[in-house]
N, C-alpha and C positions, 0 to 999 in steps of 0.2 A: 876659499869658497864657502858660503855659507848652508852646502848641501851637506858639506863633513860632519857638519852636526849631528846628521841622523843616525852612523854608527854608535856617537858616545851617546843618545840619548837614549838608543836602545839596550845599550850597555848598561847604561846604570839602573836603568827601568830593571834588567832583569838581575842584576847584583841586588838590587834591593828586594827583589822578588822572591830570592833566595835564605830573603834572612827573617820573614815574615812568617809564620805557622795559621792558616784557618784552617775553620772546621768547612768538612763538609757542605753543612747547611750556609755558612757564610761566604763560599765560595757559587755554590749554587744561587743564593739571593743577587749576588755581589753581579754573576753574568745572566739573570735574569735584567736586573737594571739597565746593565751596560744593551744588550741586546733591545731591552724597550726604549731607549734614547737610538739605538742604531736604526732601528725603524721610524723612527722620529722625526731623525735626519733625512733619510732617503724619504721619506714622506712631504719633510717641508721643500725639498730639493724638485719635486715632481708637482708641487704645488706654486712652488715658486712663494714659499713662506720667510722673508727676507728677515722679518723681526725673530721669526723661531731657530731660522738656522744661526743668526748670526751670536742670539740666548747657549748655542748649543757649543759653542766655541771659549775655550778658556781663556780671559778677559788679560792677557797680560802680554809683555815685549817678546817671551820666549815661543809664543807661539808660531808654530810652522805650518804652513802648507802648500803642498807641491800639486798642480794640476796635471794633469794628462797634456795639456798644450806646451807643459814646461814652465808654464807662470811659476813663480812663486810670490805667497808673500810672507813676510818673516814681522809678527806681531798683530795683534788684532785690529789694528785700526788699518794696515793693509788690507785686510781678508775683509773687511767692512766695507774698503772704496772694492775691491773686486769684485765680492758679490754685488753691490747695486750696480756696476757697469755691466757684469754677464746679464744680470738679468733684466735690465732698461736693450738690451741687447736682442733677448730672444721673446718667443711669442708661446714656446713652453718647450717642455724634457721630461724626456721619460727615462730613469736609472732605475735598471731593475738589479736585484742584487743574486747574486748563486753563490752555493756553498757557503756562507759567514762561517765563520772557529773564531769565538770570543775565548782568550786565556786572561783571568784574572791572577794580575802577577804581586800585587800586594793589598790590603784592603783599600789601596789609595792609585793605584796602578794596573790598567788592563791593556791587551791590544786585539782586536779585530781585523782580518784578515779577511777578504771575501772579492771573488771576481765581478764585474760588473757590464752589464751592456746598458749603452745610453743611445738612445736618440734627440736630437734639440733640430726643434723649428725656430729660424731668426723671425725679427720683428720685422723682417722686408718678407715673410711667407717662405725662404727658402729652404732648404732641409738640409741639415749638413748628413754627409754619409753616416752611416752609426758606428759607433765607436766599442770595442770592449776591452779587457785589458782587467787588472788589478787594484785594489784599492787597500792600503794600509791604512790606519787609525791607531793610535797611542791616547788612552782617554788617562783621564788624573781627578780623581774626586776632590772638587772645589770644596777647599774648607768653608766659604763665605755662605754656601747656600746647601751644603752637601749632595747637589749634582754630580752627574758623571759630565765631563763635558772633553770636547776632540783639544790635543793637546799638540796632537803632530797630525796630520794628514798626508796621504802620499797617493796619486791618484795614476795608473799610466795606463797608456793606450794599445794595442796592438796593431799595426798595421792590418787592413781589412785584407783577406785571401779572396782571392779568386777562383773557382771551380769552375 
């Protein structure tokens, strides 16, 4: 299964994390960045910005991301037909994010951590229940342009309670 993946990439993300020394200040720039692309994202996500999320995603076959509905797609030209089907799909979304912890695990290596409520209106006007739940992120600074860009994504949902 190609979910196993997620242990060893966490794995080695932080074995390598381990072997890196920054300074303070390079560690503070390093999750100012990462935190100003994470608001980026949930910004283009809420705007339904298809060219900037898709910009914000690391451009290659290893890329992963897991939805809240259990989609997955595994390399960027999946996460490219997914995004234009969710969003030809709905009429808008609101992810609002709580709590983020950005830990910068090498000057090339972070992860983001942060819970989430979403609501999405489909493109037939109907409201799906809201959803909240968790969201991983694994980002990896793109040598090609020195971005921060999402390298693993993990999104999941909690079943809605009833009071």
């Amino acid at each position: 299964m190609r979910c196993s993946r997620l242990p060893l990439v966490l794995g080695c993300v932080v074995v390598m994390g381990c072997s890196t020394e920054m300074s303070l200040r390079q560690v503070t720039e390093a999750e100012q960045a990462v935190n100003s692309r994470l608001d980026t994202w949930v910004r283009a996500l809420n705007n339904g910005e298809l060219d900037t999320l898709l910009l914000m995603h690391h451009r290659v076959s290893e890329l992963t991301v897991i939805w809240g509905t259990g989609q997955e797609a595994h390399g960027w030209e999946e996460e490219e037909t997914f995004y234009r089907e969710f969003f030809a799909s709905i009429d808008r979304m609101n992810l609002a994010m709580q709590r983020p912890e950005t830990q910068i695990l090498t000057p090339r290596f972070a992860i983001t951590t942060l819970r989430h409520s979403t609501d999405v209106i489909r493109a037939d006007g109907e409201r799906d229940a809201p959803m909240a739940g968790h969201v991983t992120l694994v980002w990896v600074k793109d040598p090609t342009d020195d971005q921060w860009k999402i390298h693993l994504s993990h999104m999941s949902f909690r079943p809605p309670t009833i009071d």
